[in-house]
C-alpha positions in Angstrom: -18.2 -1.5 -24.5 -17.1 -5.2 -23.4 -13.4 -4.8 -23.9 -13.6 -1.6 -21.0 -16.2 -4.0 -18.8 -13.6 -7.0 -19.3 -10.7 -4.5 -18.2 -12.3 -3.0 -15.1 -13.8 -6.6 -14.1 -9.6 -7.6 -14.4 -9.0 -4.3 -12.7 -11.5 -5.0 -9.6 -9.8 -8.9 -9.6 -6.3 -7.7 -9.1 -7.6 -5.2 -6.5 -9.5 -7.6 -4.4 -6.2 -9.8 -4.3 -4.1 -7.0 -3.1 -7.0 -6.1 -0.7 -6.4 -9.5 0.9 -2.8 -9.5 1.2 -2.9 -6.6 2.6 -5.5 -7.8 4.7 -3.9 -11.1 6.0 -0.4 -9.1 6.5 0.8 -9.8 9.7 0.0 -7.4 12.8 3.2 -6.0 13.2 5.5 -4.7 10.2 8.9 -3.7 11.0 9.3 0.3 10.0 13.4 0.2 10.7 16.3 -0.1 13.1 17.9 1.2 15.8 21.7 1.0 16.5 23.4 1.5 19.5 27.3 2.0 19.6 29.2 1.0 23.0 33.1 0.0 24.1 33.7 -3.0 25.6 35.6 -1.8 29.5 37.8 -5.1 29.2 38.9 -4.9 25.7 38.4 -1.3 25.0 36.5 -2.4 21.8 33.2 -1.4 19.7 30.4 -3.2 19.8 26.9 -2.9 17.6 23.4 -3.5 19.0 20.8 -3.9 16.8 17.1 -3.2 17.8 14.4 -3.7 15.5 11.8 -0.9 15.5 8.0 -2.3 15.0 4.4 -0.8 14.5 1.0 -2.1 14.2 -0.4 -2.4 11.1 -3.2 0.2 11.8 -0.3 2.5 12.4 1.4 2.3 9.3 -1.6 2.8 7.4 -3.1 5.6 9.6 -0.4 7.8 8.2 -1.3 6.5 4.9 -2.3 9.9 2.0 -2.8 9.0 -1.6 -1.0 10.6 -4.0 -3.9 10.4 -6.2 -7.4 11.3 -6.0 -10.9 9.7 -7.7 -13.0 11.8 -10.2 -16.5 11.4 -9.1 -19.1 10.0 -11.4 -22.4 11.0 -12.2 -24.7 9.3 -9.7 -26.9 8.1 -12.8 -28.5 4.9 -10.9 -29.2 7.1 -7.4 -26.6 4.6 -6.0 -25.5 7.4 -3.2 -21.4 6.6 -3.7 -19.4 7.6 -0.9 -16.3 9.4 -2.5 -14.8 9.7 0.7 -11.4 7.4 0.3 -8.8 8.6 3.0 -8.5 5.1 4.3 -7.5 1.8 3.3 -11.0 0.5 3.9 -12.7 3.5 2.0 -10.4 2.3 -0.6 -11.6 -1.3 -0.1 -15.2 -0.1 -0.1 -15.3 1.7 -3.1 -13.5 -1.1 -5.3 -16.6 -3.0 -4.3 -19.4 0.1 -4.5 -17.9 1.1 -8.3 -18.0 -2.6 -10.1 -21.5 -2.7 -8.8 -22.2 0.4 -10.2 -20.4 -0.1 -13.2 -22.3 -3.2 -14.1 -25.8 -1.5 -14.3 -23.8 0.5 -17.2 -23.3 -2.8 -18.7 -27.3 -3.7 -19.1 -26.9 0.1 -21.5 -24.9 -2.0 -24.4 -22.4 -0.1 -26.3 -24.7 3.2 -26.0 -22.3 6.3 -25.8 -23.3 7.4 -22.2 -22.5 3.6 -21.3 -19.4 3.7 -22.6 -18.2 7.0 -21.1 -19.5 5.7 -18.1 -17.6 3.0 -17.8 -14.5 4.2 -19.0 -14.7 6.7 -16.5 -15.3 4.2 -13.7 -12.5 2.3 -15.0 -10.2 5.2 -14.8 -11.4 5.4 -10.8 -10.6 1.4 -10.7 -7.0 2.2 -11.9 -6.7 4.8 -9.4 -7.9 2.5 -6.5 -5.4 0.4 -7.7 -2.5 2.5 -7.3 -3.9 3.9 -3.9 -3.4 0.0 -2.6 -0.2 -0.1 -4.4 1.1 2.5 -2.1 -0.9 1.0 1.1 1.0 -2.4 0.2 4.5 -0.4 0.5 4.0 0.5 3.3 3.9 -3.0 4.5 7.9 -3.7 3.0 9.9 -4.1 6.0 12.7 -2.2 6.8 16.5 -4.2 6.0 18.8 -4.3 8.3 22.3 -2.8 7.8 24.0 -4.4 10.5 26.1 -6.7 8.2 26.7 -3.6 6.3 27.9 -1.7 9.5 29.9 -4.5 11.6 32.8 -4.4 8.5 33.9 -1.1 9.4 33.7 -1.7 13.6 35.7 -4.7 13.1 38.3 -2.4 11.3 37.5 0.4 14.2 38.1 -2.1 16.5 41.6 -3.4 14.7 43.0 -0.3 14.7 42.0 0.7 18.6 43.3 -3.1 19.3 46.9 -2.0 18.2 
């Protein structure tokens, strides 16, 4: 059916995006913070140091399981697919290896094999989707809280200072 094709060639275009962003992140994402709490000898007050914890991005994504798994298709064409998707470029592999696939299903018309194919491999696109959507949040970086924090030293620190 066109209208599925038309959805998983959408499907495959979002997924390639998110595949470069993720990508083109930056080398180093920042996973949290560290906060150190010391007195000041002179003034006997508090004081806050932040430290900003980092990791590569082949860290953060090597600890990376999907919540969700792909429902293998019936190798039809011989194509051999690889359903193997444990890492982010497994994930980035198969988006590819399953439009391929899919479009052979396409030359078949609106046949009923053809169309169960294809919803099927557009089912898997969905799913590839949402593993990248929980690659990408990995990549979020962690917030600081020291503005959050010094309020309350500054009031520790007021009532020591009396």
């Amino acid at each position: 059916d066109d209208v599925l094709f038309r959805k998983l060639s959408a499907l495959f275009v979002v997924n390639k995006e998110i595949i470069e962003r993720i990508t083109q992140h930056p080398p180093m994402i920042s996973v949290g913070f560290t906060y150190t709490c010391s007195t000041s000898n002179q003034r006997n007050s508090l004081q806050v140091i932040e430290q900003e914890n980092k990791k590569t991005k082949e860290q953060v994504m090597s600890v990376w399981e999907s919540s969700v798994h792909l429902q293998p298709i019936n190798d039809f064409f011989n194509d051999r697919i690889d359903w193997t998707c444990d890492q982010f470029d497994d994930v980035s592999r198969l988006n590819d290896q399953l439009h391929q696939v899919c479009q052979k299903y396409k030359m078949f018309g609106g046949t009923e094999e053809a169309v169960v194919a294809i919803q099927e491999f557009l089912t898997n696109m969905e799913i590839l989707q949402q593993m990248l959507g929980e690659i990408e949040t990995l990549f979020l970086p962690a917030q600081s809280r020291l503005q959050e924090l010094m309020p309350h030293v500054q009031a520790i620190n007021k009532i020591t200072s009396e």
